[in-house]
Backbone as a printed PyTorch tensor [residue, N CA C, xyz], in Angstrom:
tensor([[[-11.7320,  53.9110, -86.3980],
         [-11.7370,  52.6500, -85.6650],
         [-10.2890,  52.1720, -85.5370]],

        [[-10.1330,  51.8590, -84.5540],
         [ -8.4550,  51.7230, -84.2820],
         [ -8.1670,  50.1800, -84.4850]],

        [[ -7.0040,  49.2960, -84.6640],
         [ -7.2060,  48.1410, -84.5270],
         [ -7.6520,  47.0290, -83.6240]],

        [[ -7.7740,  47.5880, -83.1810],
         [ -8.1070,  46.6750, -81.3370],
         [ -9.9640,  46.4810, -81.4770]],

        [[-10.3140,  47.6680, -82.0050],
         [-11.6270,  47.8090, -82.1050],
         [-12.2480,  47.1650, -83.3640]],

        [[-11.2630,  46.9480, -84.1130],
         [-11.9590,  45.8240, -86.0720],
         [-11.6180,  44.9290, -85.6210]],

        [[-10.6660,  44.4860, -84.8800],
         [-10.7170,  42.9640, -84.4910],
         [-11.8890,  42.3930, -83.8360]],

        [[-12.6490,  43.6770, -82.8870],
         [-13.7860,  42.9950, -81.5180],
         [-14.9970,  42.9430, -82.9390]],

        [[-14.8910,  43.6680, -84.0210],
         [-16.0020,  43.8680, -84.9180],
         [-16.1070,  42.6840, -85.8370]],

        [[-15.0060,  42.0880, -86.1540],
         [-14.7350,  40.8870, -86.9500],
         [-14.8540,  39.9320, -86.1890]],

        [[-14.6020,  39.8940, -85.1640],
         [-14.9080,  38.5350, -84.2150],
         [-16.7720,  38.5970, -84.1950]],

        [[-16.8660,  39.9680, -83.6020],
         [-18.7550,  39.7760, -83.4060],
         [-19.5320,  39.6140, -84.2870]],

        [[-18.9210,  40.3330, -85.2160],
         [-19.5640,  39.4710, -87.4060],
         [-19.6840,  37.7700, -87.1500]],

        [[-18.4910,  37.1170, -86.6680],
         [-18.5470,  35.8700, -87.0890],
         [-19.2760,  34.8300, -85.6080]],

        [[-19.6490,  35.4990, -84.7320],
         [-20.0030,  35.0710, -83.7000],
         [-21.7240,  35.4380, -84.3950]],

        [[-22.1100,  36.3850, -84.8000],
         [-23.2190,  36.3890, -85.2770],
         [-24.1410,  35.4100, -86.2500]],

        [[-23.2250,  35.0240, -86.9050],
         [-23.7210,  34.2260, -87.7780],
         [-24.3840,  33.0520, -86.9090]],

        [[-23.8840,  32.9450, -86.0880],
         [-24.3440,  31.6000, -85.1560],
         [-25.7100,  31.7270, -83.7930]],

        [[-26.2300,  33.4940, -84.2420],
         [-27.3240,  33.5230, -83.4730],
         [-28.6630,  32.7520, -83.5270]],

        [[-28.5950,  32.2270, -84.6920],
         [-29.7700,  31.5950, -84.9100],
         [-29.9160,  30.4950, -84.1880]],

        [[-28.3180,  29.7670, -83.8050],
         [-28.3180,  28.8590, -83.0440],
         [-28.5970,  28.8320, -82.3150]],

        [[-27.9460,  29.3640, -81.2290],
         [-27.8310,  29.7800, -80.1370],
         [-28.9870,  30.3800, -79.2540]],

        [[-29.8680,  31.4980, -80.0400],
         [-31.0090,  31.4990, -79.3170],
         [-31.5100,  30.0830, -78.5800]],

        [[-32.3060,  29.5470, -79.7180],
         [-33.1170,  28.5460, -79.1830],
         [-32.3510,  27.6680, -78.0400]],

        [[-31.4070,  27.3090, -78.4960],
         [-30.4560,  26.6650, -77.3150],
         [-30.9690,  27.0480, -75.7250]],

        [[-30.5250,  28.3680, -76.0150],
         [-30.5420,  29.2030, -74.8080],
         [-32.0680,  29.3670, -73.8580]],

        [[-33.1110,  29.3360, -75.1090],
         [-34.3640,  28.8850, -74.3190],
         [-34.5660,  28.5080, -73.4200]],

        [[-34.3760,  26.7910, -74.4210],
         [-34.2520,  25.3990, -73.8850],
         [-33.9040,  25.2680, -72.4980]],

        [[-32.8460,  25.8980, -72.4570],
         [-31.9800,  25.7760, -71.2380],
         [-32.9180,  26.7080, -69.8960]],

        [[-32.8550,  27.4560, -70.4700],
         [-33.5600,  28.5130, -69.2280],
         [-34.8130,  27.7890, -69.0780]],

        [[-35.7410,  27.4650, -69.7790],
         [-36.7330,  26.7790, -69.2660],
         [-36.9300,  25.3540, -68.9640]],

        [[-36.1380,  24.5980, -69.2380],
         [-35.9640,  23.3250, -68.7700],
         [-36.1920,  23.2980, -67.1210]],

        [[-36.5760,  22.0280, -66.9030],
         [-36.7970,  21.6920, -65.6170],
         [-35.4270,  20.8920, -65.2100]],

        [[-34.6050,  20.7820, -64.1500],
         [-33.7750,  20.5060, -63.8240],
         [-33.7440,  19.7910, -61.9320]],

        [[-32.9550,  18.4660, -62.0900],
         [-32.7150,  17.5940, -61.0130],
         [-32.6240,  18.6940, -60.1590]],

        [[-32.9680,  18.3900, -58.5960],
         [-32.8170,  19.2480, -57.5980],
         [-31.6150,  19.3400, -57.4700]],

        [[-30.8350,  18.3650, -57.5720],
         [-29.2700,  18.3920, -57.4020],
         [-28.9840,  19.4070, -58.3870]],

        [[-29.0820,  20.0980, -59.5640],
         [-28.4920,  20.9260, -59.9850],
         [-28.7580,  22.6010, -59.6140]],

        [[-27.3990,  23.0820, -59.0190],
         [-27.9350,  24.4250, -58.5340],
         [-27.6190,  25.5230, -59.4200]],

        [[-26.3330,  25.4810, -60.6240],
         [-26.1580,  26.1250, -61.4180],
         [-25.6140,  25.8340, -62.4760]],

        [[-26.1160,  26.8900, -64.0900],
         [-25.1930,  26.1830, -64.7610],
         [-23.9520,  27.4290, -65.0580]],

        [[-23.1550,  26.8220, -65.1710],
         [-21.6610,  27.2880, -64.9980],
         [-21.4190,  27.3350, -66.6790]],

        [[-21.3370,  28.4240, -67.4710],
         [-21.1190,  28.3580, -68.8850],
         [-19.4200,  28.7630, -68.6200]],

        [[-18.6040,  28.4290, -69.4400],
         [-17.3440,  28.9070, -70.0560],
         [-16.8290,  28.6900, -70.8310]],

        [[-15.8660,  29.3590, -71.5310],
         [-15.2840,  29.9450, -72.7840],
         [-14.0500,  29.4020, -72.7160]],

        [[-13.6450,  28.7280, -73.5930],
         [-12.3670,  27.9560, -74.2430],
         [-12.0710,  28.6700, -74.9500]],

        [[-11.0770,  29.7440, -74.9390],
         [-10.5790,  30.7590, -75.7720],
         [-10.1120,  30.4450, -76.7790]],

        [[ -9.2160,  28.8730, -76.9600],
         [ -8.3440,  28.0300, -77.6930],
         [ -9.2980,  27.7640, -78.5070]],

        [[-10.1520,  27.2020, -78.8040],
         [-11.3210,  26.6230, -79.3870],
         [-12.0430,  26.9430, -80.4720]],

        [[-12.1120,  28.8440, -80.6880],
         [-12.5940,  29.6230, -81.6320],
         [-12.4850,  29.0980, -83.1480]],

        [[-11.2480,  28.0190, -83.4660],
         [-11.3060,  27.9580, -84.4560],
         [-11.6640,  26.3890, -84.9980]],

        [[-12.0000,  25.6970, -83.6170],
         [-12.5930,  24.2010, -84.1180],
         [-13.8070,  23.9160, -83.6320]],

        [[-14.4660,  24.8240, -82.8890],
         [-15.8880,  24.3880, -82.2130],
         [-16.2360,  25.4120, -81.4640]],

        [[-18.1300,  25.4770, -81.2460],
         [-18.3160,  26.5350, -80.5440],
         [-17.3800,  26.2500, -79.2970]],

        [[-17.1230,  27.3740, -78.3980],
         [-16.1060,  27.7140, -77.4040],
         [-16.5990,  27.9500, -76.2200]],

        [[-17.8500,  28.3770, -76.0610],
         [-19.0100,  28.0210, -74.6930],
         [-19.3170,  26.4290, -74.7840]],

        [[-19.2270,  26.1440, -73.3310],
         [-19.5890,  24.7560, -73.0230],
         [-20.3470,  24.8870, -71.6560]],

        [[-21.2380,  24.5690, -71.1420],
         [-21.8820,  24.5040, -70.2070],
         [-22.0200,  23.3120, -68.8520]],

        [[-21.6050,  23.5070, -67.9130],
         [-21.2480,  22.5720, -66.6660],
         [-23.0500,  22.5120, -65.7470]],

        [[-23.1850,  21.6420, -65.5150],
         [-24.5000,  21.4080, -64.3310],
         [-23.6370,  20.5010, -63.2610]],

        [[-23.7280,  22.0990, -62.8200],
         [-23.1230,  22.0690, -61.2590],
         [-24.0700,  21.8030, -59.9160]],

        [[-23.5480,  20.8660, -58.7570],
         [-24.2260,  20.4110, -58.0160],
         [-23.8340,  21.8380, -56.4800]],

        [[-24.5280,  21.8940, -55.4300],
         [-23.9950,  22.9500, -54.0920],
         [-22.9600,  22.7150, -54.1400]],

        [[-22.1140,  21.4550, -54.6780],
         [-20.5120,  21.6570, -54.1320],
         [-18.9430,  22.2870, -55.4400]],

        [[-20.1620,  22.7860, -55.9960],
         [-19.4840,  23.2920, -57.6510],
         [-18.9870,  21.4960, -58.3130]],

        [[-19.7340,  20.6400, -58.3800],
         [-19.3660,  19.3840, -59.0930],
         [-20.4320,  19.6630, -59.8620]],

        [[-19.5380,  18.4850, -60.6880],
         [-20.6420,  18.6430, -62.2490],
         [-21.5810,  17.2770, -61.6260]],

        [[-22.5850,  17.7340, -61.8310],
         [-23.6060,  16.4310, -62.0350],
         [-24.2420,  15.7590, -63.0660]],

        [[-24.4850,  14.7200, -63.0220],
         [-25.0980,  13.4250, -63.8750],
         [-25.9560,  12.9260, -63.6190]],

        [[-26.9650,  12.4720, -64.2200],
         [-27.8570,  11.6350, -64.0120],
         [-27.4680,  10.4120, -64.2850]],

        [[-27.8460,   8.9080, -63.7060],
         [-28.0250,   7.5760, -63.8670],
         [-29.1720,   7.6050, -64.6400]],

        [[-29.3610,   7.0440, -66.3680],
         [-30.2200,   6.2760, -67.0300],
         [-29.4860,   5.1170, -67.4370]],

        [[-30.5340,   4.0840, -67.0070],
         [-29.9910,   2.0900, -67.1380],
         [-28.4190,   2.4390, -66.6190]],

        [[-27.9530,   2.8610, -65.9300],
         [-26.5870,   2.2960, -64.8170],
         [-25.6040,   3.8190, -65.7980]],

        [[-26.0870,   4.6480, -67.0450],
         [-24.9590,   5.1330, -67.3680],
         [-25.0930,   6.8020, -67.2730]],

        [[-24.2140,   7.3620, -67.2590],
         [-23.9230,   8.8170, -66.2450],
         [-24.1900,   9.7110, -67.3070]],

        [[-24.7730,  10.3170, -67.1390],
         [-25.6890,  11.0900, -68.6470],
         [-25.6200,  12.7600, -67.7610]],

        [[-25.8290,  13.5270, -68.8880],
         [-26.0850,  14.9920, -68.5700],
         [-27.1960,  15.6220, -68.3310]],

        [[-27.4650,  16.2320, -67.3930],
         [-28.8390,  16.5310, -67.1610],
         [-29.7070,  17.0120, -68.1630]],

        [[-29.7990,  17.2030, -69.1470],
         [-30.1010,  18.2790, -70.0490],
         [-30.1100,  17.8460, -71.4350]],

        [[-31.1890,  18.0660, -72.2290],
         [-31.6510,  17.3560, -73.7240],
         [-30.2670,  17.8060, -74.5630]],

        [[-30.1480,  19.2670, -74.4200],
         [-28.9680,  20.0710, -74.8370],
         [-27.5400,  19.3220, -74.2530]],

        [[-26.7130,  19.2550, -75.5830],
         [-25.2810,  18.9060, -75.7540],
         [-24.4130,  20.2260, -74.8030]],

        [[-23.7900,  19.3680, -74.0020],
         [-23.2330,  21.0080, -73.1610],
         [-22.0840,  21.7970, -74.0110]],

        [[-21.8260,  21.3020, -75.3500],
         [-21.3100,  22.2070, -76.2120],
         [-21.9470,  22.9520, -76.7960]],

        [[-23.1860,  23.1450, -76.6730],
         [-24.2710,  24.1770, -76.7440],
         [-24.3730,  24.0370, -78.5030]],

        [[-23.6960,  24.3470, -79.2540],
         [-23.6450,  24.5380, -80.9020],
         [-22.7270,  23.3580, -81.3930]],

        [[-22.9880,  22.8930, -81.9730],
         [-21.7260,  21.4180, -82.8140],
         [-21.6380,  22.5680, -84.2840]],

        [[-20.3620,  22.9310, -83.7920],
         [-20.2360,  23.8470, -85.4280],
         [-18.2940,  23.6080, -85.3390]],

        [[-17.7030,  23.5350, -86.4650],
         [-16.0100,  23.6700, -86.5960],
         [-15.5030,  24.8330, -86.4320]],

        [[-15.9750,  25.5580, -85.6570],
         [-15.4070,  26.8570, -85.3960],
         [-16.1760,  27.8880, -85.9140]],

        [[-15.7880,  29.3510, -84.9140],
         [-16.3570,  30.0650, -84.9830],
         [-15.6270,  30.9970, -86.5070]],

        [[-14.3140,  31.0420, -86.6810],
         [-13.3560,  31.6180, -87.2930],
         [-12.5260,  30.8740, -87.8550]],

        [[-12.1170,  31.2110, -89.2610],
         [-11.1730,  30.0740, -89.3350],
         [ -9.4530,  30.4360, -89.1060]],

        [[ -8.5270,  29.0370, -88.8510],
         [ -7.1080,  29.6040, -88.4620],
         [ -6.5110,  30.7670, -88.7100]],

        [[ -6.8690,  30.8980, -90.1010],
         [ -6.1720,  32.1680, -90.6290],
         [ -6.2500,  33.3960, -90.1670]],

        [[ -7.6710,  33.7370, -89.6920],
         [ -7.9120,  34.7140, -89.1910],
         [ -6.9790,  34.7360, -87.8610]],

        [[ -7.1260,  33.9390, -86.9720],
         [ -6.3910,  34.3440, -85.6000],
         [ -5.1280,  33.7710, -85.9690]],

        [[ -4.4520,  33.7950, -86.9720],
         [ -2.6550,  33.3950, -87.0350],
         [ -2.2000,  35.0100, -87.7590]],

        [[ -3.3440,  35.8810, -88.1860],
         [ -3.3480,  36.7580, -88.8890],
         [ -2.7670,  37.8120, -87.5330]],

        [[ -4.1290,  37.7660, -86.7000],
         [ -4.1230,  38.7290, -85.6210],
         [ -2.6600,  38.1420, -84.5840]],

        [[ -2.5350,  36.9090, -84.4150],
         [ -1.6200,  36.4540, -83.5540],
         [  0.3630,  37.3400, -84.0020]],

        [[  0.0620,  36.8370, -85.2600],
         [  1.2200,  38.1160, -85.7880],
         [  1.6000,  39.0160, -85.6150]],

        [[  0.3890,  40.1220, -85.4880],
         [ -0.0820,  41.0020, -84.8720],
         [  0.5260,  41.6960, -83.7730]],

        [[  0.9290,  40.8910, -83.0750],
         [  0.9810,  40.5230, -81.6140],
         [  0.1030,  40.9660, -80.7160]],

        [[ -1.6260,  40.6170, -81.2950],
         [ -3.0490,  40.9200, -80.3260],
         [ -3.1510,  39.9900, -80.1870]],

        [[ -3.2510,  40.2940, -78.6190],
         [ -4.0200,  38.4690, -78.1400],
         [ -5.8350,  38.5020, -78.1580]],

        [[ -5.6830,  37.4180, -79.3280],
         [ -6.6390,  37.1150, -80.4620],
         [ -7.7240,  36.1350, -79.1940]],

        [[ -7.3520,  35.6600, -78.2110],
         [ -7.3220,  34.7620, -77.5470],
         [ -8.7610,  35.3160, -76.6260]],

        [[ -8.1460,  36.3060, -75.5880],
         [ -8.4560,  37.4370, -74.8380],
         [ -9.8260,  38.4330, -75.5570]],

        [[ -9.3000,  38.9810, -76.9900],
         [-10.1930,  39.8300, -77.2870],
         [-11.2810,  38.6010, -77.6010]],

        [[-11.3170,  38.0300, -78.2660],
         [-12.6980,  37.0570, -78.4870],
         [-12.8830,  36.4510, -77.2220]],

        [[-12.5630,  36.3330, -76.2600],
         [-13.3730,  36.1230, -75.1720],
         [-13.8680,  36.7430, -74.5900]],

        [[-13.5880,  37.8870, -74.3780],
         [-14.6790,  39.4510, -74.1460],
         [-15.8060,  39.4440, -74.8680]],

        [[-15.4870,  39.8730, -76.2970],
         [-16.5050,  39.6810, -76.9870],
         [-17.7550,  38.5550, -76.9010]],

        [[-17.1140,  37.3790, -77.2480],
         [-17.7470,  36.4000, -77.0220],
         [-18.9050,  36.1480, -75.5750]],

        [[-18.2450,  36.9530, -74.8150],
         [-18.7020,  37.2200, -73.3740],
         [-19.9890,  37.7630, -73.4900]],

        [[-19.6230,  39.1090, -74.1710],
         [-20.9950,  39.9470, -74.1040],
         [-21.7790,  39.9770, -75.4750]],

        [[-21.7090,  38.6810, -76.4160],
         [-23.0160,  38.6680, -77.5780],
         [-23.1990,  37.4890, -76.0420]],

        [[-22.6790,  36.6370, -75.9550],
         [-23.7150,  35.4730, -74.8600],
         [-24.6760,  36.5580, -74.0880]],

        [[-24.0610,  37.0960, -72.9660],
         [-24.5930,  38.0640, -72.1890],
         [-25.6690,  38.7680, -72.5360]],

        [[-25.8750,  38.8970, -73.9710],
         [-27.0650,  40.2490, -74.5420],
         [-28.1170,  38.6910, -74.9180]],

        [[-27.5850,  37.9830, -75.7530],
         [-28.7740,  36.5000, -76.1130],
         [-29.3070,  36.0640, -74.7350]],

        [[-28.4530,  35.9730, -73.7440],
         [-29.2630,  35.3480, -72.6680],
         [-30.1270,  36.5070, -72.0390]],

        [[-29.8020,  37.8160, -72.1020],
         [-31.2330,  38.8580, -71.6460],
         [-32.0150,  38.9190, -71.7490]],

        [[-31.8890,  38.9560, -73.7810],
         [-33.2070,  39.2370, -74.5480],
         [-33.7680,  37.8730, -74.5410]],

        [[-33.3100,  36.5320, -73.8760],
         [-34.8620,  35.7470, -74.3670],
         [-34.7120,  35.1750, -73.1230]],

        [[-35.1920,  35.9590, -72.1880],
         [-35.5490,  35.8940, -70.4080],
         [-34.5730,  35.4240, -69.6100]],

        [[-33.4540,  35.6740, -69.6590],
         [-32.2070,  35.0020, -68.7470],
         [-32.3360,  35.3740, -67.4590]],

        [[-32.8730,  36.4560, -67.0140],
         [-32.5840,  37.1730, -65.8110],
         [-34.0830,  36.1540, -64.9080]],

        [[-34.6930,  35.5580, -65.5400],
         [-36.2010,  34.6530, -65.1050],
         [-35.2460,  33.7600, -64.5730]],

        [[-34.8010,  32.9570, -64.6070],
         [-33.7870,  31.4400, -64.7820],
         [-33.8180,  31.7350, -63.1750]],

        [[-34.4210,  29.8580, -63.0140],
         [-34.7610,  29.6840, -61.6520],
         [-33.2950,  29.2930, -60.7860]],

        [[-32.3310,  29.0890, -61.2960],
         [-31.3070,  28.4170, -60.7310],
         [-29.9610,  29.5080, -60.8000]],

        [[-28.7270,  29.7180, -60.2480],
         [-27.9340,  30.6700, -60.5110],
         [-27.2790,  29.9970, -62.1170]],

        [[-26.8590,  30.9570, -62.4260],
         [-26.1420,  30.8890, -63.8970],
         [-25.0150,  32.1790, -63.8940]],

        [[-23.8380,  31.1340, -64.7710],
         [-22.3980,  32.1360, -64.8570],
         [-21.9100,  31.9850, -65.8160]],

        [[-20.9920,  33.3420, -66.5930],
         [-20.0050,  32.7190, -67.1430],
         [-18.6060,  33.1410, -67.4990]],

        [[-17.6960,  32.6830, -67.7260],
         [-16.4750,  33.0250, -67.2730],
         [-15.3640,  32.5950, -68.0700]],

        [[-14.3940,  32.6110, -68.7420],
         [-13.5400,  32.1580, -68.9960],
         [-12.8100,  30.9290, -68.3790]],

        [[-12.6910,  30.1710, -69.2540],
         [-12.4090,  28.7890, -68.4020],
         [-11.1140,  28.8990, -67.5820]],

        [[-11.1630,  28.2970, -66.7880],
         [ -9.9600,  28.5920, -65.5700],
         [ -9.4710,  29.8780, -65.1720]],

        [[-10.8640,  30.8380, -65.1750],
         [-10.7000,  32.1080, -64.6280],
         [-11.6240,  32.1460, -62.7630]],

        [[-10.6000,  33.3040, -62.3790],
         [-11.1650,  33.1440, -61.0060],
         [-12.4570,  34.1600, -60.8500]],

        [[-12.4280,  34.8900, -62.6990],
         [-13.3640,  36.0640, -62.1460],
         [-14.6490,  35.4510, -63.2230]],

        [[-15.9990,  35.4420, -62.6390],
         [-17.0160,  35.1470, -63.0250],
         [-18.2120,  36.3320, -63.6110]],

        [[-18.9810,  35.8100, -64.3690],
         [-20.4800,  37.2580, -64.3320],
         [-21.3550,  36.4650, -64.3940]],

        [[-22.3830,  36.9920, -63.4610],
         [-23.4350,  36.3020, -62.7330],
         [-24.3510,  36.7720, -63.8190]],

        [[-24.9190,  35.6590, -64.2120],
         [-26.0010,  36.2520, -65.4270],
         [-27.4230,  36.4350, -64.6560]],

        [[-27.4110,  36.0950, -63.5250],
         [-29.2400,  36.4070, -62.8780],
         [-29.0270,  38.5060, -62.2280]],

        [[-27.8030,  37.8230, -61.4930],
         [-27.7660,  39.3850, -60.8400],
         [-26.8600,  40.6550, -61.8590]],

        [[-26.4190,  40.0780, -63.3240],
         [-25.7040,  40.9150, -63.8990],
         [-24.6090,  41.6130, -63.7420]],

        [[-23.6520,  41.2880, -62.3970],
         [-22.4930,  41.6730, -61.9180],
         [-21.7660,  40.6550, -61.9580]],

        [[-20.3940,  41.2950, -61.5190],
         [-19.0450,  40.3270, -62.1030],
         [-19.1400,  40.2780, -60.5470]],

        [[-18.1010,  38.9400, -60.5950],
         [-18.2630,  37.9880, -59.5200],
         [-16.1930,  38.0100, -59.2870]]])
């Protein structure tokens, strides 16, 4: 195993621990009923984040890629029972680990967002993602390249 490859293994160890979460989350979401105004949800990855909070956050996007809200009593609420930080946890890893790899000079950043990419990608399969009535993506935040989780191709 070369180093490039114990790093993607140590990241997916500690991303694991948090499947228990995350399933049900992910349910929720897929089967929820949702405002007509929402046409997709837009998941992405805060690469920065790994070490203070889950790092997927989820957008309910309207046809014009805006995030939408609902009005309850006059105030702008999220469509969705689910916190769009999906998991309230202090990180996935702690500093040390990615000041370890950052030394390194592996971008610690990059490889856990791959990773991170495809445990989401395999949780949202196995508990019916490809059913999900609305489009769904996800992507690295402020990336231009997307993966379509209904049709399973990169975007």
């Amino acid at each position: 195993m070369n180093q490039n490859q114990d790093v993607q293994s140590q990241i997916l160890n500690h991303l694991k621990t948090f499947d228990g979460l995350l399933v049900p989350v992910l349910v929720q979401l897929i089967q929820q009923r949702y405002p007509l105004e929402v046409k997709t949800l837009a998941f992405e990855i805060f690469s920065e984040q790994f070490t203070e909070q889950f790092p997927i956050r989820v957008f309910f996007l309207d046809e014009n890629h805006s995030e939408h809200f609902v009005l309850v009593n006059g105030e702008a609420r999220y469509p969705s029972v689910i916190d769009p930080n999906l998991i309230l946890i202090d990180g996935v890893y702690p500093q040390s680990f990615e000041t370890e790899y950052l030394a390194q000079g592996i971008d610690i950043w990059s490889v856990a967002s791959q990773v991170c990419m495809q445990w989401f990608i395999e949780h949202w399969n196995n508990v019916g993602g490809a059913n999900f009535a609305l489009h769904a993506t996800i992507a690295q935040h402020d990336s231009s390249e997307q993966f379509d989780l209904i049709e399973q191709t990169r975007m």
